[in-house]
C-alpha positions in Angstrom: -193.0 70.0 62.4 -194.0 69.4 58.7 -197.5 70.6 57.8 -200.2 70.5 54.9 -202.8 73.0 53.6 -205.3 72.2 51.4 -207.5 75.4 50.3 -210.5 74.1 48.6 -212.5 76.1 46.3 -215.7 73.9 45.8 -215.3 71.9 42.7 -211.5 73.4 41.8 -210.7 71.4 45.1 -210.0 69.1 42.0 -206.6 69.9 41.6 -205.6 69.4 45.2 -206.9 65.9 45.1 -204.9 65.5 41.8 -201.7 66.5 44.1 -202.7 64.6 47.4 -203.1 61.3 45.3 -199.3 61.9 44.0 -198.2 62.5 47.5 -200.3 58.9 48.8 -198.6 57.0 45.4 -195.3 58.4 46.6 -195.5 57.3 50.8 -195.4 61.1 51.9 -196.8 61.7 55.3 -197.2 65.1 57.2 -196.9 66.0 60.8 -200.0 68.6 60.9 -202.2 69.2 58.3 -205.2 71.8 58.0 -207.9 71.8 55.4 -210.1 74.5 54.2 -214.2 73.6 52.8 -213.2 71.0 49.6 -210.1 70.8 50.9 -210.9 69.6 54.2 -212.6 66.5 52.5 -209.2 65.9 50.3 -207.4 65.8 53.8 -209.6 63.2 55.5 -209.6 61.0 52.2 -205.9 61.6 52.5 -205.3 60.8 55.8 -207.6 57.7 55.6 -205.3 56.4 52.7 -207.9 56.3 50.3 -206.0 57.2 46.9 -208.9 57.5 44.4 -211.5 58.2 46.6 -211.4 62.3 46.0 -211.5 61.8 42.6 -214.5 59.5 42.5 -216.6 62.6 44.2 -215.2 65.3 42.0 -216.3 62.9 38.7 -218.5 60.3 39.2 -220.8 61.0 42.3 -221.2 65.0 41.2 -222.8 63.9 38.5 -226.0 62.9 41.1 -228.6 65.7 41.2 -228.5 65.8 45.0 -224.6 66.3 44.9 -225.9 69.8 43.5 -228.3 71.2 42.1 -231.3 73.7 41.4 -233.4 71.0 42.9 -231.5 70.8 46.0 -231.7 75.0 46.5 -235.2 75.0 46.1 -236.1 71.7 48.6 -233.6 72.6 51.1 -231.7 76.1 50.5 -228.8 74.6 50.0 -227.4 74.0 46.5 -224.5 71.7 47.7 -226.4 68.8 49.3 -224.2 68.4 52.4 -226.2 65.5 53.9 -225.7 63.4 50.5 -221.6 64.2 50.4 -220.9 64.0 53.7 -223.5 61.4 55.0 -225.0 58.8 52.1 -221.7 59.2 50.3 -219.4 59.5 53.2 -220.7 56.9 55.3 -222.9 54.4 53.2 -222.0 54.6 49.7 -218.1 55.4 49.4 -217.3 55.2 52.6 -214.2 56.6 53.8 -211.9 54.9 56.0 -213.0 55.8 60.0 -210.9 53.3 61.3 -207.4 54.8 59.5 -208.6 58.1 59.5 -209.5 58.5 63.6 -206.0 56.4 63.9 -204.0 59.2 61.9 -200.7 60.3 64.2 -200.9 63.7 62.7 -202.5 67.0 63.9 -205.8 67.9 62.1 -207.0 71.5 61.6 -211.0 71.5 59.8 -211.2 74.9 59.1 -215.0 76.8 59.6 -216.6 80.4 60.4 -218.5 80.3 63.1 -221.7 81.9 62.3 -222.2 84.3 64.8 -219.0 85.9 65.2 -218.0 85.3 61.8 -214.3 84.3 63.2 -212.3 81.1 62.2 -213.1 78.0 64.3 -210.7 75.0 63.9 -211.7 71.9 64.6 -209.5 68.7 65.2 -209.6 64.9 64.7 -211.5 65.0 68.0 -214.1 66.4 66.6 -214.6 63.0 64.3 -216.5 60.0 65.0 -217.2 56.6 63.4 -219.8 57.5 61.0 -219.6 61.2 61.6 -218.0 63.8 59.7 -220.1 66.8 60.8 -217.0 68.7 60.8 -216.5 68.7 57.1 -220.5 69.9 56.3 -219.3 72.6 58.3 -216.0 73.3 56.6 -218.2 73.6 52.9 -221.2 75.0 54.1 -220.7 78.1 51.2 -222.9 81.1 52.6 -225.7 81.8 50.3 -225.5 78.2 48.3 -225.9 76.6 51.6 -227.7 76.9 55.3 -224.9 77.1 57.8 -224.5 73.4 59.8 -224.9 73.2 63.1 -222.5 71.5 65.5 -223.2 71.5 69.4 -225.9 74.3 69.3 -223.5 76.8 67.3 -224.0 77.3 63.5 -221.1 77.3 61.2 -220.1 78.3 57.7 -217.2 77.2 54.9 -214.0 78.3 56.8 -212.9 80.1 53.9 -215.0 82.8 54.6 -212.7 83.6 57.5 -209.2 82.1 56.8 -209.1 80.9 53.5 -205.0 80.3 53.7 -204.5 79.1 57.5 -200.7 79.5 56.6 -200.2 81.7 60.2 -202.5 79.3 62.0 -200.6 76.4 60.7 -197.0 78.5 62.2 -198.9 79.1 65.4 -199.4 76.2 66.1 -195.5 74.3 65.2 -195.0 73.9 61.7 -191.9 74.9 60.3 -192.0 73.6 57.0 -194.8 74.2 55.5 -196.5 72.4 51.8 -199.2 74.8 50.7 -201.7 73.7 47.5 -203.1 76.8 45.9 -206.2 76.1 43.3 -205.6 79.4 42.3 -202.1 80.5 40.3 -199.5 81.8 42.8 -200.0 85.2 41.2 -203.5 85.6 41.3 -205.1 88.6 42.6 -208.0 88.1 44.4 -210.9 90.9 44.3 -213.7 91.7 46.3 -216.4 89.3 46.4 -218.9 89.2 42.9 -222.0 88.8 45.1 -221.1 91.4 48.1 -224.1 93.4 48.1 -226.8 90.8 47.8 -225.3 88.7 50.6 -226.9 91.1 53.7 -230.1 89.5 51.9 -229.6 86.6 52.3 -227.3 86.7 55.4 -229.3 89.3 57.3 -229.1 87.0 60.8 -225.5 86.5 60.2 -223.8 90.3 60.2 -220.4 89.4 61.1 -220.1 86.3 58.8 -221.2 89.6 55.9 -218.2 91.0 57.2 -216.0 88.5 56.9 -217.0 88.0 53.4 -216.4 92.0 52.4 -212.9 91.6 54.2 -212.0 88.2 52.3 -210.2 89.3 49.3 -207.6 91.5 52.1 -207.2 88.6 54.3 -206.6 86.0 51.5 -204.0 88.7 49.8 -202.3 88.9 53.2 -202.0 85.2 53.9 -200.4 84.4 50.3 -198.2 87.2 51.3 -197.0 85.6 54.0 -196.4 82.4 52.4 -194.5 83.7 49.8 -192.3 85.0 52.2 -191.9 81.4 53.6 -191.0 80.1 50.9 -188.4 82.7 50.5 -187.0 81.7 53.2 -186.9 78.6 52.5 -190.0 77.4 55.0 -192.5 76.5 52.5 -193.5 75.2 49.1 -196.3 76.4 47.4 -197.9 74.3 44.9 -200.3 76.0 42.4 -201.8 75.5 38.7 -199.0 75.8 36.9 -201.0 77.2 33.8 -204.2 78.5 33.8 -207.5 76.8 33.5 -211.2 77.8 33.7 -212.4 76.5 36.1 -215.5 77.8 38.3 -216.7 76.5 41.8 -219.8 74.5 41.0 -218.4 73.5 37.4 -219.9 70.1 36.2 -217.9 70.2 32.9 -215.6 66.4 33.9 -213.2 66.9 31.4 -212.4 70.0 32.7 -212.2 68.3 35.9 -210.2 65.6 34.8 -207.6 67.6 33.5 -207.8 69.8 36.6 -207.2 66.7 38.6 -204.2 65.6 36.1 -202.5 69.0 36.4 -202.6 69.0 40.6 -200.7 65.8 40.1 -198.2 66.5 37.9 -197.7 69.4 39.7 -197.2 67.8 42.8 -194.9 64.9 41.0 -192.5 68.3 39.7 -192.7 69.4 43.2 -191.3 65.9 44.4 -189.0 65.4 41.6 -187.0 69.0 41.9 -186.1 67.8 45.8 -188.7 70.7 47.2 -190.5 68.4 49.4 
């Protein structure tokens, strides 16, 4: 079974966008694929057949206050507006594609942290409805920039706080040839988190998901360990910036996100033209 990760990484979920839209222009389709916070958006858009439609969110509707904001931290707690992405945006405005989406013949994996145990919850296609996509607040709900999102009475964080590289959920559950997009480089070493010790402040109802975050660094190391060994062997193909950029998670530079966006696909279109994929 062939299978797609998409990590995310708030606004750098840029670059995967750049690379899914090379893989729509070029007809490739995936048996499984998982997606992680931004990433889980890209997937949908992806699987909905909507080349373009990524982009237009990374460049055009960020530029709208309640994308993110000050404003929207101060009226809400929640610096991301979720309910204008994934509800005016995702239903009314640029609407994605229900129909092709909910039709996809492929596994879907929504990664999100449950908020009281502070463990990984995937969530499938399911889990979508017409006009719905709960599932992806939930999957980008960034502790601290947001309020967790609340899905059948249980409260739910970004799923990279808990399994920011679902590479050995993706093996568990088939895939055996793995593509992996990275919006960090390949070599990057990820440290501790910056904001560690103010999140009990701020997270003081939600211990374990304060947990998760201090152990995030080790469990995102491990995973890209593994998948480097996967693609030693032969069972994976990892695409990453292939030179560096600045880039943070709530940037609103779009140049910088343009070119970010350029780079995933011309990444991906090396991938594709060496024969890896």
């Amino acid at each position: 079974m062939t299978g797609l990760i998409d990590v995310g990484g708030g606004m750098r979920g840029i670059y995967g966008a750049g690379v899914l839209d090379c893989f729509l222009e070029n007809g490739l389709r995936f048996d499984y694929c998982a997606g992680v916070s931004a990433g889980s958006a890209n997937i949908a858009s992806f699987l909905a057949n909507q080349k373009g439609r990524n982009l237009r969110f990374f460049t055009v509707h960020s530029l709208d206050k309640r994308y993110m904001s000050l404003g929207n931290w101060v009226r809400t707690r929640s610096y991301f507006g979720l309910d204008f992405i994934y509800q005016t945006l995702t239903d009314e405005l640029d609407p994605i594609d229900y129909d092709t989406l909910l039709s996809a013949n492929c596994a879907l994996r929504v990664v999100a942290t449950d908020a009281e145990t502070g463990r990984p919850h995937y969530f499938g296609l399911a889990d979508f409805q017409k006009n719905n996509s709960e599932v992806l607040k939930a999957s980008c709900a960034i502790p601290a920039l947001n309020r967790p999102v609340e899905i059948k009475g249980r409260l739910y964080f970004d799923g990279g706080v808990s399994d920011p590289v679902p590479v050995k959920k993706a093996v568990a559950d088939g895939c055996d040839r793995l593509t992996v997009i990275l919006t960090k480089p390949a070599d990057y070493v990820k440290s501790p988190e910056k904001l560690r010790r103010v999140y009990p402040l701020f997270l003081k109802e939600f211990p374990h998901v304060v947990e998760a975050l201090d152990s995030r660094h080790e469990v995102y190391m491990d995973s890209v360990r593994y998948l480097k060994a996967l693609e030693k062997a032969g069972k994976a193909v990892i695409i990453a910036p292939s030179r560096p950029m600045k880039i943070s998670t709530a940037t609103k530079k779009i140049e910088t996100l343009k070119a970010f966006y350029e780079l995933g696909f011309q990444d991906a279109l090396n991938k594709l033209n060496s024969g890896k994929i």
